[in-house]
TORTORKE-476583 format. One record per residue (C-alpha): x, y, z; residue in three letters. Coordinates in pm, 1 decimal. Example, Ala and Ser with C-alpha at 12.3 -4.5 7.8 and 13.67 -1.06 7.14 Angstrom:
REM residues 2
        xx        yy        zz  residu
    1230.0    -450.0     780.0     ALA
    1367.0    -106.0     714.0     SER
This chain:
REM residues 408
        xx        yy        zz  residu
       0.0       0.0       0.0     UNK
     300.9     242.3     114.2     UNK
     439.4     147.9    -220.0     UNK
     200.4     188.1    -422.6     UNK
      99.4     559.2    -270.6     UNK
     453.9     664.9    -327.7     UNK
     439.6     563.9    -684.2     UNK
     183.5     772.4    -748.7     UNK
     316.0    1078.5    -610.7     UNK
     585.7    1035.0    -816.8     UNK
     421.8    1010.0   -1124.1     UNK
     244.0    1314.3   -1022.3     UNK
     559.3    1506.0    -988.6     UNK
     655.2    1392.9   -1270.6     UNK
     385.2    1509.0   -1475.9     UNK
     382.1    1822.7   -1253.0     UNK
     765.4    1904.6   -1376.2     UNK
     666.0    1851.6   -1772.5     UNK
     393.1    2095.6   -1755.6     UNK
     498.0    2444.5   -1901.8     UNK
     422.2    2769.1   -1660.3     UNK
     134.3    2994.1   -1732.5     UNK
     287.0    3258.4   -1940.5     UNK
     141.0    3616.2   -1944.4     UNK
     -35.5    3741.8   -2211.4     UNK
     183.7    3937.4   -2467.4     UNK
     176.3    4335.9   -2437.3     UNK
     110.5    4519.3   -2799.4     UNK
     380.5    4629.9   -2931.5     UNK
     389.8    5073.2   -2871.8     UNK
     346.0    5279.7   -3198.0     UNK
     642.3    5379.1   -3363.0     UNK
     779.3    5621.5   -3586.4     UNK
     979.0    5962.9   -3662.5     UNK
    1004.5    6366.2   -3609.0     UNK
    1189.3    6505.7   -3949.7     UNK
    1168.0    6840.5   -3863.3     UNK
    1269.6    7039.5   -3658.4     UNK
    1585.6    6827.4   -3689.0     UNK
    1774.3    6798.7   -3338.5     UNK
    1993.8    7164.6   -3319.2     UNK
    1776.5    7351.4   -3620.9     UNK
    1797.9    7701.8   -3619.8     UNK
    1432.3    7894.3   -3684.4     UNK
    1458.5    8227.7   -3768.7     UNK
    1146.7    8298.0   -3969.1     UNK
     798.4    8344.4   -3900.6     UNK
     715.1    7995.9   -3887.1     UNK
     825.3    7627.4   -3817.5     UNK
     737.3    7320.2   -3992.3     UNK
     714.3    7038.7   -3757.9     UNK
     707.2    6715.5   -3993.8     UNK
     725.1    6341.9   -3933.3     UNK
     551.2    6042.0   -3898.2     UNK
     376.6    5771.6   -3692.1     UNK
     266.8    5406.8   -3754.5     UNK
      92.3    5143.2   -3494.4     UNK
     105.1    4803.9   -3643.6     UNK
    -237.2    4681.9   -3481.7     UNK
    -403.5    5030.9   -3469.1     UNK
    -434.0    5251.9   -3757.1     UNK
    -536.3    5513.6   -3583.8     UNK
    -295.5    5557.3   -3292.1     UNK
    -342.6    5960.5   -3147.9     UNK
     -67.1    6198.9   -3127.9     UNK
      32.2    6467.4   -2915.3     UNK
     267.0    6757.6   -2981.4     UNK
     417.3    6940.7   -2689.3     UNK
     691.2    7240.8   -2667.2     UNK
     878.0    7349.3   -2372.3     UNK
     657.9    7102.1   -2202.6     UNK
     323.7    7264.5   -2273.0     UNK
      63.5    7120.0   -2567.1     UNK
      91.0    7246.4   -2931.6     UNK
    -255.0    7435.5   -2962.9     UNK
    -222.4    7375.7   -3373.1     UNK
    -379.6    7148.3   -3614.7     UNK
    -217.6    6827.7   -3658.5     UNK
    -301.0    6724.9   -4005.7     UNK
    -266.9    6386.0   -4124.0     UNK
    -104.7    6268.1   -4438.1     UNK
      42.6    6018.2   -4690.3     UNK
     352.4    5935.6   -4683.8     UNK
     447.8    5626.1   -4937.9     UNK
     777.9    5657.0   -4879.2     UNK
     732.6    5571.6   -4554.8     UNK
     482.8    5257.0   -4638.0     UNK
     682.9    5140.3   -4836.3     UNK
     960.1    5065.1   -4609.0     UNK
     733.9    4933.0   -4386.0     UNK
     552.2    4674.5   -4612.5     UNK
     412.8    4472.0   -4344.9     UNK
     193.3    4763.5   -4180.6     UNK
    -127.2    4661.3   -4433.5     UNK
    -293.6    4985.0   -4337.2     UNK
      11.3    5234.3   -4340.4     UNK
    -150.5    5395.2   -4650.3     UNK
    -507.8    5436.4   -4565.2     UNK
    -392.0    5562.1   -4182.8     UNK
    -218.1    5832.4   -4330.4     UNK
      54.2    5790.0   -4092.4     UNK
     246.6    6155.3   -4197.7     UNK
     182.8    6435.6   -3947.7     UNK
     241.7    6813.3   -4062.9     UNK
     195.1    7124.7   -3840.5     UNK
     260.3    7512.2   -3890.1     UNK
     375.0    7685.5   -3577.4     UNK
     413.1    8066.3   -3560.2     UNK
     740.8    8165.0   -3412.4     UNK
     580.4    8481.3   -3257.7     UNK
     499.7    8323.8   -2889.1     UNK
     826.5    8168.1   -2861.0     UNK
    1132.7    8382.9   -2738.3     UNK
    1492.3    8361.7   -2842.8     UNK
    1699.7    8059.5   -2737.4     UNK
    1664.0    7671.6   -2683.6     UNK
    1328.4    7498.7   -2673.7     UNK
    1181.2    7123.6   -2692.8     UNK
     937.2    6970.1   -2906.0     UNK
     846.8    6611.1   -2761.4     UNK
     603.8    6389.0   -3005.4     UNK
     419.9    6100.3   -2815.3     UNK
     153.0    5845.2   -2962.8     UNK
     -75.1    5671.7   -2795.9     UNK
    -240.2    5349.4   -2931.9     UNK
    -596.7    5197.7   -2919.7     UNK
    -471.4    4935.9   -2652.7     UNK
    -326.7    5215.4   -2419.4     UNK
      40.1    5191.4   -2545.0     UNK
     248.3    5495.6   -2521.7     UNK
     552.4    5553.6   -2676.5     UNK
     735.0    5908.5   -2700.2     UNK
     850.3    5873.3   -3054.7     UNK
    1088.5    6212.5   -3038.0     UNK
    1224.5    6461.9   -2797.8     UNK
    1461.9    6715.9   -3022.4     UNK
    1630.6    7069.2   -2914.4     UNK
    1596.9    7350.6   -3155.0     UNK
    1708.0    7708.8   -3115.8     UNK
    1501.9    8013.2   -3215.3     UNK
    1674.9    8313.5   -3349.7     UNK
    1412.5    8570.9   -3433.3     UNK
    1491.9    8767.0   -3775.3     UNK
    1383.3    9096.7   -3704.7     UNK
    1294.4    9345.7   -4003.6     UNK
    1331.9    9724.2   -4015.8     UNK
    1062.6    9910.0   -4226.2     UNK
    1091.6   10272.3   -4274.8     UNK
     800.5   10442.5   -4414.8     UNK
     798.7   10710.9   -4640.1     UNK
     796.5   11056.1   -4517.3     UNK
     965.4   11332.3   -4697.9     UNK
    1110.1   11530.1   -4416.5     UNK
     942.1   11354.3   -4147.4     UNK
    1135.7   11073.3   -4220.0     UNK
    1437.1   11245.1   -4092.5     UNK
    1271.0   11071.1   -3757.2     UNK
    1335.1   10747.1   -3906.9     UNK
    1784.1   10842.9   -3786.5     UNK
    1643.6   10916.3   -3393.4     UNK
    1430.5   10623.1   -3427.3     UNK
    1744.3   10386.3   -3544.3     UNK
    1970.8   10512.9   -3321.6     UNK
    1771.2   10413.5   -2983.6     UNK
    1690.8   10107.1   -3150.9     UNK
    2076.2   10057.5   -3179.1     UNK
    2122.7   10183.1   -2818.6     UNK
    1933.9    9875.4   -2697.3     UNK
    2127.9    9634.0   -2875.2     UNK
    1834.6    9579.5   -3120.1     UNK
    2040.7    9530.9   -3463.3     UNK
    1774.7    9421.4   -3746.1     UNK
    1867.0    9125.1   -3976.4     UNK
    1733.7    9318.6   -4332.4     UNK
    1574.3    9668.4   -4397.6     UNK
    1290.0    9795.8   -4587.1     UNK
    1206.0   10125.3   -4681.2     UNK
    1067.1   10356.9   -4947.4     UNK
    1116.9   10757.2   -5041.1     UNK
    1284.0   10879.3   -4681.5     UNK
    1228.1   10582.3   -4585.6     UNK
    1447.1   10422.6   -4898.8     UNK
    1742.8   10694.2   -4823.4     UNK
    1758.0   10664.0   -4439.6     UNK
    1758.4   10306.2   -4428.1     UNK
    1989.2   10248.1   -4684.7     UNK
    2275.5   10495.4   -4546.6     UNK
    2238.7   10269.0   -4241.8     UNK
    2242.8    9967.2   -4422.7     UNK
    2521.7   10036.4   -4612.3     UNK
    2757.1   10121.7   -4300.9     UNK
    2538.5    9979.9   -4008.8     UNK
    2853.3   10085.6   -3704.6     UNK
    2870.5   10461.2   -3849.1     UNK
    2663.1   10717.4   -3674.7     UNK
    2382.2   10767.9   -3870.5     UNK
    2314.2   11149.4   -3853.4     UNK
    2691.6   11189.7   -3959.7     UNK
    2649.4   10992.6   -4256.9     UNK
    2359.4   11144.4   -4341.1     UNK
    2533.0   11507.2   -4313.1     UNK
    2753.8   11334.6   -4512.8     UNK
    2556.5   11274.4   -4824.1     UNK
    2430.2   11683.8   -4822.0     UNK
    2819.4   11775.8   -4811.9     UNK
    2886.5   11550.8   -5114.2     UNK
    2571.5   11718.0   -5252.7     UNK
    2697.3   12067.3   -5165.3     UNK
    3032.7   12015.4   -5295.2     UNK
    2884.7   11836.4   -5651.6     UNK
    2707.3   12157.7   -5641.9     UNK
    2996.7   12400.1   -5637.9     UNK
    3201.5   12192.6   -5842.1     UNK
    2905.9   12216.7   -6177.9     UNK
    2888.1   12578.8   -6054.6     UNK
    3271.7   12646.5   -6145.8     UNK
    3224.4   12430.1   -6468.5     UNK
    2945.6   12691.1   -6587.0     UNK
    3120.2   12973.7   -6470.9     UNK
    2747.1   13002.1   -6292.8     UNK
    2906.9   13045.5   -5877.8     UNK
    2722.2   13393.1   -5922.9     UNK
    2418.7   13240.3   -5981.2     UNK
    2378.2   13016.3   -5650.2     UNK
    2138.6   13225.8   -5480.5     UNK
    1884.7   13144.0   -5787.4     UNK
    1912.8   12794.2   -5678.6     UNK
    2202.2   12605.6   -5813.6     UNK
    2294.1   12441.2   -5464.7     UNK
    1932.1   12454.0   -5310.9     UNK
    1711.1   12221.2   -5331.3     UNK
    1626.4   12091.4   -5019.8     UNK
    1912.8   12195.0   -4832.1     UNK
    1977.6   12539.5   -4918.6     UNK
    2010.1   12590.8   -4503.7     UNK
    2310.4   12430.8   -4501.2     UNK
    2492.0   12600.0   -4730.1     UNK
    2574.1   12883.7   -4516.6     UNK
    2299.7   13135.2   -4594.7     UNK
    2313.9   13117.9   -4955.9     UNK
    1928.5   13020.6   -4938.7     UNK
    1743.6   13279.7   -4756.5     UNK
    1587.3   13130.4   -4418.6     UNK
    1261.7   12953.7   -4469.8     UNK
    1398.0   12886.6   -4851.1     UNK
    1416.2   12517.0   -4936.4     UNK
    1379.4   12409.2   -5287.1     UNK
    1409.7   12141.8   -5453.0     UNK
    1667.4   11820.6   -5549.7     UNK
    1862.2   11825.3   -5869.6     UNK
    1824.0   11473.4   -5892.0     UNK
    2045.5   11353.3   -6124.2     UNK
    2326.4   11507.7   -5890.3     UNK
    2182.8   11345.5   -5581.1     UNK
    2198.9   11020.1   -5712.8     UNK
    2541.1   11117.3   -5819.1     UNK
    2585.8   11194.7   -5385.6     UNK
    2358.8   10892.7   -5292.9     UNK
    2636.4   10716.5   -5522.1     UNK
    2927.4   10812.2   -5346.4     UNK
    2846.7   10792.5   -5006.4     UNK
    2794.6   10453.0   -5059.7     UNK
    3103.3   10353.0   -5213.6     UNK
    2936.2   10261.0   -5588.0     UNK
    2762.6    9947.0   -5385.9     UNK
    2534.1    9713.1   -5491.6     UNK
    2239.3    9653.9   -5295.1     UNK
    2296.3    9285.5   -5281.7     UNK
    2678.6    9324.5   -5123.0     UNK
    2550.9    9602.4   -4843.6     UNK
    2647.5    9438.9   -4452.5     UNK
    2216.5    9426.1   -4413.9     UNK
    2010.7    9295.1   -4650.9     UNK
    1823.0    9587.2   -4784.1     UNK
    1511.2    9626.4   -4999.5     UNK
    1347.3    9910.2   -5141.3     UNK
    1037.3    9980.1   -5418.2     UNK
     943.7   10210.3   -5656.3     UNK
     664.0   10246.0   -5934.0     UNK
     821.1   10252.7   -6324.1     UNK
     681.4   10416.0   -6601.6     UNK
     615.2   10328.8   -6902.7     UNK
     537.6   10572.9   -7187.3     UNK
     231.8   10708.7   -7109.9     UNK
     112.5   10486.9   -6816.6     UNK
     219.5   10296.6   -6507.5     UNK
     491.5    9995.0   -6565.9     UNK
     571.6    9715.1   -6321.2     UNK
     609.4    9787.5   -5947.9     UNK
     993.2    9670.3   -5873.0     UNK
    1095.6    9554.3   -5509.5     UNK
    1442.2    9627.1   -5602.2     UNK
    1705.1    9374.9   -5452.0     UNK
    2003.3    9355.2   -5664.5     UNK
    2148.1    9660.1   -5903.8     UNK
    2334.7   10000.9   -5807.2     UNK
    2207.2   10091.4   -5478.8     UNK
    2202.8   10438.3   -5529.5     UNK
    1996.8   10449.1   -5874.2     UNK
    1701.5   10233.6   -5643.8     UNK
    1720.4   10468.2   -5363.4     UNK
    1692.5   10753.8   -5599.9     UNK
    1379.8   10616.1   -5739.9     UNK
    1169.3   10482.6   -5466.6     UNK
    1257.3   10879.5   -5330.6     UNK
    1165.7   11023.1   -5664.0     UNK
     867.9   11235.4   -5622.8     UNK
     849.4   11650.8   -5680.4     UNK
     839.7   11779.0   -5289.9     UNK
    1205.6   11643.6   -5286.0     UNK
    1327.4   11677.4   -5686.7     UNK
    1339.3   11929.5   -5886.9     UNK
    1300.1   11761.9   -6266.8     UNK
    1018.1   11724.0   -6570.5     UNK
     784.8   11464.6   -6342.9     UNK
     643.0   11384.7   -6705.6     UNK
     983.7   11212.4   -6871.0     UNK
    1043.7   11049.1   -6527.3     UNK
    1115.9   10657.0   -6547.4     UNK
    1054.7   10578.4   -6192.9     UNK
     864.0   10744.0   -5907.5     UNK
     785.2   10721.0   -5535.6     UNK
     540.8   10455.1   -5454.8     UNK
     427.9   10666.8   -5163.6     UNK
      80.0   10702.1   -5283.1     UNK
      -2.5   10339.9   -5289.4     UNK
    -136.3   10321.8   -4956.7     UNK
      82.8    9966.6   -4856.6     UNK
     379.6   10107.7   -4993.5     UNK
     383.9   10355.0   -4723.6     UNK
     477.7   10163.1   -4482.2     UNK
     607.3    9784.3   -4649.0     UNK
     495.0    9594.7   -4375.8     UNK
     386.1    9349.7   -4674.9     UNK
     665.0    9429.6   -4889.1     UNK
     971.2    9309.6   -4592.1     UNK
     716.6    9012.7   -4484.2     UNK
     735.2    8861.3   -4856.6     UNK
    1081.0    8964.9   -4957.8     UNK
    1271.1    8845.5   -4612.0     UNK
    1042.9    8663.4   -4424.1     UNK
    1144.3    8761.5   -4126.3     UNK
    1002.0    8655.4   -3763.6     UNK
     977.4    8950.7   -3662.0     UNK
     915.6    9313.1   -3850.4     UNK
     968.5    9672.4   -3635.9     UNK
     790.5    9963.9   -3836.0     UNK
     901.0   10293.1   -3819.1     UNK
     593.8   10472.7   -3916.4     UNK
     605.4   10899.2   -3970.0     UNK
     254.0   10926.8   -4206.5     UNK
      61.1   10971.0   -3912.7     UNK
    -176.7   10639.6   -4025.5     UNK
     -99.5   10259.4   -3934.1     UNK
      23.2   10039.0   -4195.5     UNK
    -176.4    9848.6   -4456.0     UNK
     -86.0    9474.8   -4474.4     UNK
    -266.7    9175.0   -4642.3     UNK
    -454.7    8865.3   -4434.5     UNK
    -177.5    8662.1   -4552.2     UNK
     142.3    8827.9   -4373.0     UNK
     277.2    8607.4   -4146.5     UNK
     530.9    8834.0   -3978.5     UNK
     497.0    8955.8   -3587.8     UNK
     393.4    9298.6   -3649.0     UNK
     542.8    9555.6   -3429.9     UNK
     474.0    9925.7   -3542.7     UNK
     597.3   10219.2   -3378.4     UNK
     379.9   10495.3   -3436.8     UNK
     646.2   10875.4   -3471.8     UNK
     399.4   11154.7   -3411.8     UNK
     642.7   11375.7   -3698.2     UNK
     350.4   11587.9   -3815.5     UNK
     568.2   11947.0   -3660.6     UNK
     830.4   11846.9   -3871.3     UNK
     892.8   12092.2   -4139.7     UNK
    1102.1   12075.5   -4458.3     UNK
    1415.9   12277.3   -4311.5     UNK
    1483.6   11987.8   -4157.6     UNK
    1616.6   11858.9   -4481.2     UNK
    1908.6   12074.4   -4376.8     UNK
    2078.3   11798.4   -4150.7     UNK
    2186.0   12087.8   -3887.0     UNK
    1982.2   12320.0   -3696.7     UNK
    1656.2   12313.1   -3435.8     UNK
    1446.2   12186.5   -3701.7     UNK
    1662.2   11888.6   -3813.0     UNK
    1728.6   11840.0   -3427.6     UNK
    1383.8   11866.7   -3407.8     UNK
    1286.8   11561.9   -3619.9     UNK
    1576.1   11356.1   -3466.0     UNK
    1421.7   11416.2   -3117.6     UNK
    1096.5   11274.1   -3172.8     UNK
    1243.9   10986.6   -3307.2     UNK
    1471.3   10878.7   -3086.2     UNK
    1246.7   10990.2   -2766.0     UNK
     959.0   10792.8   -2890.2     UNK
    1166.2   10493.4   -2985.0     UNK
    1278.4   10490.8   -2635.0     UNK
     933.8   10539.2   -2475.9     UNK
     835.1   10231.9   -2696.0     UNK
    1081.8   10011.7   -2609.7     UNK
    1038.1   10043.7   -2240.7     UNK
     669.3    9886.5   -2312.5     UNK
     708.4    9664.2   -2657.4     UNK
     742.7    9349.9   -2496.4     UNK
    1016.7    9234.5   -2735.4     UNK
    1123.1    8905.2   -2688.2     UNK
């Protein structure tokens, strides 16, 4: 009996010792996939990011996904779409092209300040997998924009306005501007570390001494008081233009000045990418509207400023003229948006009305507002209280601005 009882208990250890454990059921396998862009280190300087990539669940072909920056949800729309490239690496995901596995977002770079972030993408599958598919650094680096509006005299503001910008360290990336707008910003982008109001003083000397130099040729010095060397700046030359007398540009000479103060450049070699416009003309009507980026800097700056408050010439055989009246060409909010896309655009605005841009900019807008209406054409001088004048309102309401812009 003993015997037989222990027989039986080893048989049933036996049998005990073949049987395989219970296993645990499998877990799904997480989704899976890739962020393409921002790569890991990008640099972002315009007004937007693309945030691109992918993701693929092989039992779900749906799984969600979830965007996050600096640790806070992406409040964008995530759409979904094909990517066959993709599928066809991955031939044995059946539903990789129906599930639309791509994932494409637009992010404005206005709410994000300078310097390193983190964009994490996680997916989440039907059976509560979650996987964090990508966690890359990228650096924003705001280009910032400087649009001068046109101005005639007022725009004389636009060297106050530049220097206070420059006193806080603000240095834009490219610069837009048309008529006063066109000549101020280019003498600054042309020699951004010179002081400004010099190099503008500069240019009327150049002028002045042009002058006096096709004076001699005509044997015509005797004739100066009738206007030889006036034209917008008889003040400075010493009282040969009564007070209160400002006439006119001889404009062919001032391009000739605009010419040499900047050294014969070429607006595409100048240290900051510059960008003026001007309306053509065409025999008896209106030719194309050029956004001028390469050629002789001077001849563009001549022509976006070409209009008869500041030149003295036959308006009628003109080739180019101001684009002043066209109410967006005032201030090119639109103009620097499309030609630079930039982050970030500053407007200097002296025509006493905001700027005009389309639905479509994408560019952070911020416009400063110069209350230059006091400004008076003696100002054109370069020297004296009315040319001090328009400086001061510049630069004091550039520095009142700054202190509550919020720029990041």
């Amino acid at each position: 009996m003993w015997r037989r009882q222990c027989i039986v208990l080893v048989v049933l250890l036996a049998v005990s010792a073949c049987e395989s454990p219970t296993s645990a059921p499998p877990q799904p396998a997480p989704p899976f996939g890739s962020l393409d862009a921002p790569t890991p280190e990008a640099t972002v300087t315009g007004p937007t990011i693309e945030i691109r990539g992918w993701v693929l669940d092989a039992a779900d072909p749906a799984p969600s996904v979830a965007l996050s920056v600096d640790g806070k949800p992406l409040e964008a729309t995530i759409r979904r779409v094909q990517r066959k490239e993709v599928c066809a690496a991955r031939p044995n995901v059946v539903h990789c092209l129906t599930a639309k596995p791509g994932i494409d977002v637009i992010l404005t770079t206005g709410r994000l300040a300078d310097g390193r972030h983190t964009i994490n993408l996680d997916a989440k599958n039907s059976a509560g997998s979650v996987a964090r598919i990508a966690a890359h650094q990228f650096v924003v680096k705001k280009k910032t924009c400087l649009v001068l509006s046109v101005g005639e005299a007022r725009g004389l503001a636009h060297i106050g306005a530049i220097e206070a910008l420059k006193e806080s360290d603000i240095r834009p990336d490219c610069v837009v501007g048309n008529s006063m707008g066109s000549i101020i910003g280019a003498l600054y982008a042309s020699a951004p570390d010179t002081d400004l109001k010099m190099r503008y003083q500069r240019l009327l000397a150049t002028y002045k001494q042009m002058s006096l130099e096709e004076a001699k040729r005509r044997g015509a010095v005797g004739a100066l008081i009738g206007g030889l060397l006036t034209g917008g700046i008889g003040m400075v030359l010493g009282g040969v233009a009564g007070a209160g007398t400002i006439e006119r540009l001889e404009r062919t000479r001032f391009t000739a000045a605009l010419d040499t103060v900047f050294e014969q450049a070429m607006i595409e070699d100048v240290p900051v990418p510059f960008a003026t416009s001007y309306q053509t003309i065409e025999g008896s009507g209106m030719g194309p509207y050029i956004t001028a980026r390469k050629g002789r800097l001077a001849d563009a700056v001549s022509c976006s400023a070409n209009n008869v408050a500041l030149f003295r010439q036959d308006i009628l055989k003109a080739k180019c003229l101001d684009p002043g009246t066209d109410r967006p060409a005032r201030t090119p909010v639109d103009e620097a948006c499309k030609t630079f896309q930039p982050a970030r655009i500053i407007a200097v605005n002296v025509t006493g009305e905001p700027s005009f841009s389309s639905a479509q900019m994408n560019c952070d807008l911020k416009e400063l507002i110069v209350p230059a209406a006091n400004v008076t054409m003696e100002a054109m001088a370069g020297e004296g209280p009315e040319f001090e004048s328009a400086y001061k309102v510049g630069y004091d309401t550039t520095k009142r601005w700054l202190s509550t812009a919020g720029l990041r």
